[in-house]
N, C-alpha and C positions, 0 to 999 in steps of 0.2 A: 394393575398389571404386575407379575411376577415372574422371573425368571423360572428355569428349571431347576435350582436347588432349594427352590421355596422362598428366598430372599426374596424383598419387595425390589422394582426395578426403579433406579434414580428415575427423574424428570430428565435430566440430559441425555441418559440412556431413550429413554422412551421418547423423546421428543427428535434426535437422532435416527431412530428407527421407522420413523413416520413413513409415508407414503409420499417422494418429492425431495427427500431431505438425506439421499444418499449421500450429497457433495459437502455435508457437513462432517467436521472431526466431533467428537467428545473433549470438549473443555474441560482441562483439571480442573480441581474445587481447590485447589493452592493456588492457583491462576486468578479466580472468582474471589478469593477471598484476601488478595489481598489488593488494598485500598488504593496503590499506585495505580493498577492496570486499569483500574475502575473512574478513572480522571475524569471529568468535564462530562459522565452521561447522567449526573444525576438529572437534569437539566435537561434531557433529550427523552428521557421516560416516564411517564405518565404513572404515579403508584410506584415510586421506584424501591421502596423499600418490602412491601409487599409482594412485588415482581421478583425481587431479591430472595426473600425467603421462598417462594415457591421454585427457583433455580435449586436452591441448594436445600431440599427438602427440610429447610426448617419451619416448627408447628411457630404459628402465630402465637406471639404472647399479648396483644390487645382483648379489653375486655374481662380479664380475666380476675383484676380483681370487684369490677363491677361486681360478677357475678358474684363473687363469692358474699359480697353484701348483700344481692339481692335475695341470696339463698338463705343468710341470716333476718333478715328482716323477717320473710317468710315463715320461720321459724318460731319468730317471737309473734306474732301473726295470728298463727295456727296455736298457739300456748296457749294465747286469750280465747279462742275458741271458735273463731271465724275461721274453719277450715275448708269451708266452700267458697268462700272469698279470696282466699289463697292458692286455692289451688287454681282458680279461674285465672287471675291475677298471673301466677305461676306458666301455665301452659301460654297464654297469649304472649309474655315477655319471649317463650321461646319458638312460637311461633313469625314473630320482629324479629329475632334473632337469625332465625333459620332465610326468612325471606331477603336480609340485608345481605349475609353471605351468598345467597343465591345469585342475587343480584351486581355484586360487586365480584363475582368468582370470574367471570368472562372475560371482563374489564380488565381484570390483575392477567388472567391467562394470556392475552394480547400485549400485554405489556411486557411478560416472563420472554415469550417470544422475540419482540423486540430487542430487548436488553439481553436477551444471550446472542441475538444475531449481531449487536453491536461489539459485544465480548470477544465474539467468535472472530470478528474483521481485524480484531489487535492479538490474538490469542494465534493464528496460524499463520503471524508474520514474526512471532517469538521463535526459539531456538527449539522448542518441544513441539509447536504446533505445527510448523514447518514441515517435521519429520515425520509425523503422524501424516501431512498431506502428499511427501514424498510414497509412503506405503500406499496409500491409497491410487495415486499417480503410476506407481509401478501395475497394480492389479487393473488396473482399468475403467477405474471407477466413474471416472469423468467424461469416458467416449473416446471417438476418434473425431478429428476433423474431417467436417462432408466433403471437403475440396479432392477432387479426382487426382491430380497431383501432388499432393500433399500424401501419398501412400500411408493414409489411414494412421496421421503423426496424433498422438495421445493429444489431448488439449489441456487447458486449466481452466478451473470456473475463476471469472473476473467480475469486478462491476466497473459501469463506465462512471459510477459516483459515488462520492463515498457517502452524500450525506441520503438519510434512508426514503422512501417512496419515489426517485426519481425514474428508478429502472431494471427493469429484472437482470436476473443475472447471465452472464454471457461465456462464453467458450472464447477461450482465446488460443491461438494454433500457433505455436514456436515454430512450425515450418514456412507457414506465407506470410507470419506477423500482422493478421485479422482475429478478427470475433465473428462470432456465428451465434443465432441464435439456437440455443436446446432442441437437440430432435422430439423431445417425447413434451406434451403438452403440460405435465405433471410440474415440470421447475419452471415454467412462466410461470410459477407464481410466487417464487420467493426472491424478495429481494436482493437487487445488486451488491448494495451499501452491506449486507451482509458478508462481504468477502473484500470489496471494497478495489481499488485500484491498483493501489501495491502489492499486491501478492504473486502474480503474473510475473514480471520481469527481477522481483525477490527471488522468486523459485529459482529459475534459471542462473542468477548470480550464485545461489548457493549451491547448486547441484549442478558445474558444468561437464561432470561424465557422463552423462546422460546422452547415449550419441541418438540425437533428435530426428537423424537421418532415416534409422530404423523403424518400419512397419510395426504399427499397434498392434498386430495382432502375434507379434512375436514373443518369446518367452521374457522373462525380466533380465535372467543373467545376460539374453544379448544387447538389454538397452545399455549396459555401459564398458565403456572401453575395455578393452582385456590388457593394454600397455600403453602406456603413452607415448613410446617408442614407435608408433605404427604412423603412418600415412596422418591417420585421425589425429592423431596425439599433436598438431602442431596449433598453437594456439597466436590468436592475436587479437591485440587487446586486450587479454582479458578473456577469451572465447576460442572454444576450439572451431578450427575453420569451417568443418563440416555444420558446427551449428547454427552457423549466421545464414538466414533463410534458405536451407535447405532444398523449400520447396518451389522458388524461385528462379529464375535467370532462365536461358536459353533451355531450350527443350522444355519447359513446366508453363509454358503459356497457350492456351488455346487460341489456334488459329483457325477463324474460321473460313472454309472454302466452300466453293460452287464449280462443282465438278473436278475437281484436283486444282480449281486455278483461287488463287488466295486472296480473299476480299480486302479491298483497299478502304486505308482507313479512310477515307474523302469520300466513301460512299455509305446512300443512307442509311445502310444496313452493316456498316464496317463498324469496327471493332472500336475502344476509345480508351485513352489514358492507359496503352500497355504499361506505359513507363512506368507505372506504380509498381508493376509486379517484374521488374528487370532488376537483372545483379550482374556487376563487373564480370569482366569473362575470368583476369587475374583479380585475385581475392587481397591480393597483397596491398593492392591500391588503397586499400581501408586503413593501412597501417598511418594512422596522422602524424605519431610519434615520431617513425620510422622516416618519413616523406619531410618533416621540419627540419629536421637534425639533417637531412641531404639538402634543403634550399637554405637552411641559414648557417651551417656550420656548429662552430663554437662561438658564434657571438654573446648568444642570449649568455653563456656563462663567462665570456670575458667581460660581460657590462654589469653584469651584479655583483662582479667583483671589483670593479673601476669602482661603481656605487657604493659597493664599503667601504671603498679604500679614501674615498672622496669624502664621504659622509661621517662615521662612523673613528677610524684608523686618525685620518689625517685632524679631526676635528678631537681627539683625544692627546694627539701631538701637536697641536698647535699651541704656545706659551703665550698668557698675556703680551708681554712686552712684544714680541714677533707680530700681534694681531693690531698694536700702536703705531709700530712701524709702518705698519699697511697705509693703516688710516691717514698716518703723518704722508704717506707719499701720493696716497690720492687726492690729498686735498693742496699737495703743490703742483698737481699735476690739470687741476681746475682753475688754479691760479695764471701760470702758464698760456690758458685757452685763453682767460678774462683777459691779458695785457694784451694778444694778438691782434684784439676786436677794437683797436683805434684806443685802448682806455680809457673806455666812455663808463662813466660808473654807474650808468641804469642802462646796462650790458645785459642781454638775457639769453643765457643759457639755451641750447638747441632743441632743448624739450620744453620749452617756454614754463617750467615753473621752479623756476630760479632766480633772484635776483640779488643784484648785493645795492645798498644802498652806501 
């Protein structure tokens, strides 16, 4: 394959552009090549070094100086004068040759596959891959979420595992905090572990202006905030208000009725487990921080400072001789108890494992 300025087109390029593999980024080869990122899959891929070079369009260098020997022998061979024996000799070696590559080219291609889908799952939760799936995120690449309530909120591709053939890969919807599977039949078939678990709620910690609230099918400059100043702009926890399930709480649940009157959930055809899909009426209630510091005050930091002061402070100020004293005084103060007790001298102490003899 080749582009349109003649240049040949990488393997990452063409393998990206496949049919199914829209939800994939292009992993740099400064990404691939260096040896950190590339941790613990030597292990996980079949051929991994040859899967490796066919990533990053490097020619094999195996075999190579065989060849060159068997090209000399041949030489000296055909010198002596046996040139039909050499050449025989000659075409069937490349004939072995051609058929081992043939053979072994499929094996390595499924492997290449693997091993950049496992690149890929640590490469778009990096600071570059992230952002490459932020553009892709803005244009639409990933779909809308099918939920009728959810006003067609962008989704993210997820996997429910990270390790690979357990499961294809799945939509996950920031507005009702589900997964869905793929409308189109074409990505059932690429793996989950490809994208892997964390990248879903990654996204959304890195990109909270994203007002989630807003229809997929809007332009990009309206998915994100225009002020922070505004209604939106009020965050908690960590999160602006509007984008903690959006697609949620009163009004976003379907209720089903029979004839305007609304089915009871005790009947056999009623509804089940709304609660899953229910959100506080005030949002504020979420604030944990907020709700501690009003049930327990200032304790928590007046006790961590008793505890330094106890621990650390006092145990820094404390002098030998002051720590003799102590000991000098608790131990006339066990004396004291021992004469009370009739002064019987096999007296035993209240926790029974004391005695004086």
């Amino acid at each position: 394959m080749s582009t349109s300025s003649g240049s040949p087109e990488s393997w990452i390029s063409s393998f990206c552009s496949l049919l199914g593999h829209e939800y994939f980024a292009e992993v740099s080869e400064e990404f691939i090549e260096d040896d950190f990122n590339l941790t613990g899959l030597q292990t996980q891929v079949a051929m991994y070094k040859e899967a490796l070079e066919m990533i990053l369009d490097v020619e094999p260098e195996d075999d190579d100086e065989d060849e060159e020997d068997e090209e000399e022998e041949d030489e000296d061979v055909s010198g002596d004068g046996h040139d039909g024996t050499a050449l025989a000799r000659d075409h069937h070696g490349e004939r072995r040759h051609h058929s081992r590559i043939a053979s072994d080219l499929s094996v390595i291609e499924s492997s290449a596959e693997m091993l950049y889908g496992l690149i890929h799952q640590r490469f778009i939760c990096s600071r570059t891959g992230i952002q490459l799936m932020s553009e892709k995120y803005e244009l639409g690449h990933f779909g809308v979420c099918p939920r009728t309530n959810c006003n067609q909120t962008r989704t993210l591709p997820v996997g429910l595992s990270d390790i690979p053939g357990e499961d294809t890969v799945k939509l996950f919807c920031p507005s009702c905090l589900d997964v869905y599977v793929p409308p189109n039949s074409r990505f059932q078939t690429v793996d989950g572990a490809f994208f892997g678990r964390t990248f879903g709620a990654l996204f959304l910690l890195t990109f909270p202006e994203y007002d989630l609230s807003k229809a997929g099918t809007e332009t990009v400059t309206s998915l994100t905030r225009a002020s922070p100043n505004d209604e939106s702009g009020v965050m908690l926890n960590g999160v602006y208000t509007n984008n903690i399930a959006p697609g949620l709480g009163a009004g976003k649940i379907y209720e089903p009725r029979i004839y305007g009157f609304r089915v009871s959930e005790l009947a056999r055809s009623g509804p089940r487990m709304q609660w899953l899909r229910k959100k506080p009426t005030d949002i504020t209630v979420l604030d944990e921080a907020k709700r501690f510091a009003e049930e327990h005050g200032g304790e928590s930091e007046d006790d961590d400072e008793s505890m330094n002061l106890n621990g650390q402070v006092a145990a820094a100020t404390t002098s030998p001789s002051s720590q003799r004293r102590r000991v000098g005084g608790s131990n006339a103060k066990l004396r004291q108890q021992r004469q009370k007790q009739n002064g019987s001298p096999m007296a035993i102490e209240t926790n029974g494992a004391e005695s004086e003899l």
